[in-house]
N, C-alpha and C positions, 0 to 999 in steps of 0.2 A: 504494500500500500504506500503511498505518498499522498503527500497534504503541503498547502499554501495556504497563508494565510491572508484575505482580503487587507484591501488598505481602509476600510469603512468596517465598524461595528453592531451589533444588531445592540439597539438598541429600545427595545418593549418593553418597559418595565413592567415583569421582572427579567425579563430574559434581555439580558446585556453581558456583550463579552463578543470576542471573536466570532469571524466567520471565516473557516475554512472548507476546502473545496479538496476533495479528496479522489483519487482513481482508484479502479482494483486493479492488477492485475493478476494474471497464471501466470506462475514460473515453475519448471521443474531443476531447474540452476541447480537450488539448493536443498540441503535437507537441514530439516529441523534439531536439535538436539533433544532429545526426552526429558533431560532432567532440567531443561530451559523452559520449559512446558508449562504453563499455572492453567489447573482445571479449573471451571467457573461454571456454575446453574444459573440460567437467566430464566425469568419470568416476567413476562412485557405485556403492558397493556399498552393499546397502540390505536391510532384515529388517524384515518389516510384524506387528505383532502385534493382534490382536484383544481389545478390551478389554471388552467386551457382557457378559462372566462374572465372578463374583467376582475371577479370577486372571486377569491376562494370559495367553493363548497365543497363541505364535508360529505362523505361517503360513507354509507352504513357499511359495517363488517361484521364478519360472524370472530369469535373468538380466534381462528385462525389467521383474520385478517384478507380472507376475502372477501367481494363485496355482495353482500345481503340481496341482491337481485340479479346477479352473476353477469353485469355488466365486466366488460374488459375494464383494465385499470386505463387508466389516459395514459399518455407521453412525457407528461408535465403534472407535476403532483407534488405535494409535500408530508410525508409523514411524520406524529409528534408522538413521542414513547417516552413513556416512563417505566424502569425495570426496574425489578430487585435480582444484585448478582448476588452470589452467594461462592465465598471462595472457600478450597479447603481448607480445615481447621476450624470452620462455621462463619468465618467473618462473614456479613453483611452489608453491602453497598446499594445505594438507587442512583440511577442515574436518570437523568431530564434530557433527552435531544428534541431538534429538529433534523430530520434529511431530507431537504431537499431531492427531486429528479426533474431531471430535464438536460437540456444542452447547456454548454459556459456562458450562454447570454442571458440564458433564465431563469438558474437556479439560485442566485444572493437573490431576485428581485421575488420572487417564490416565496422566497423562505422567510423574509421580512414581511410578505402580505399575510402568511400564514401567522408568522408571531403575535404580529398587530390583532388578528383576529382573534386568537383565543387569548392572548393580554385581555382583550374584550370581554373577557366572560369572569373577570378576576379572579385569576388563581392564587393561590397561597404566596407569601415572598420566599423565596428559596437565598435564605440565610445559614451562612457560616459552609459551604459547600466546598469544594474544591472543583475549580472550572477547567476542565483538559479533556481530552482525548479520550478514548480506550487504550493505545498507545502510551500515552504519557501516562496515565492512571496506573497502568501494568509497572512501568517502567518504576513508578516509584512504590508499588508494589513489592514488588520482587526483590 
């Protein structure tokens, strides 16, 4: 994976901090080390919104996260999760994202109409957190 991070910040309060834009790739280059490894249980509750319209709309889903009337997902969307991980040893983590989909020209503008919108709905303030990556989160992990 690789990540950049925007020259502009989301800022919705609560959800303020970086925006970074991330790739996947495959590679079979390398191999992993086993004992480099941290197993993790995730549990996500997740709301996919559709962003192809002037206004986000949200999209029903079934607990798997597909959509409740088995419309195809759009091109351009943004989904917002909140997990609980769970690391060996029992610790306990949640994490808050947004992720953005779509092309490089749509996905910061996405993902700020999305914030905006459920900023809209007042959610709790998300104090005292640690704001990073899954990457970086691992990293000072480990």
């Amino acid at each position: 994976m690789r990540a950049s991070v925007t020259a502009e910040h989301l800022s919705a309060i609560p959800f303020v901090g970086p925006i970074e834009l991330w790739t996947k790739w495959t590679s079979t280059a390398f191999e992993l080390n086993p004992r480099a490894i941290i197993a993790v249980e995730k549990q996500r509750w997740e709301r996919k919104f559709d962003t192809t319209a002037p206004l986000p709309a949200e999209i029903p889903v079934n607990a798997d996260g597909t959509p409740l009337d088995r419309r195809r997902l759009p091109p351009r969307g943004c989904n917002v999760e909140l997990t609980a991980i769970r690391v060996a040893g029992g610790a306990v983590w949640w994490t808050f994202s947004f992720e953005a989909l779509g092309t490089l020209q749509t996905v910061e503008n996405d993902l700020r109409a999305v914030a905006l919108m459920v900023a809209g709905r007042k959610p709790p303030a998300l104090n005292g957190g640690l704001l990073a990556s899954y990457p970086a989160w691992l990293k000072g992990y480990a």
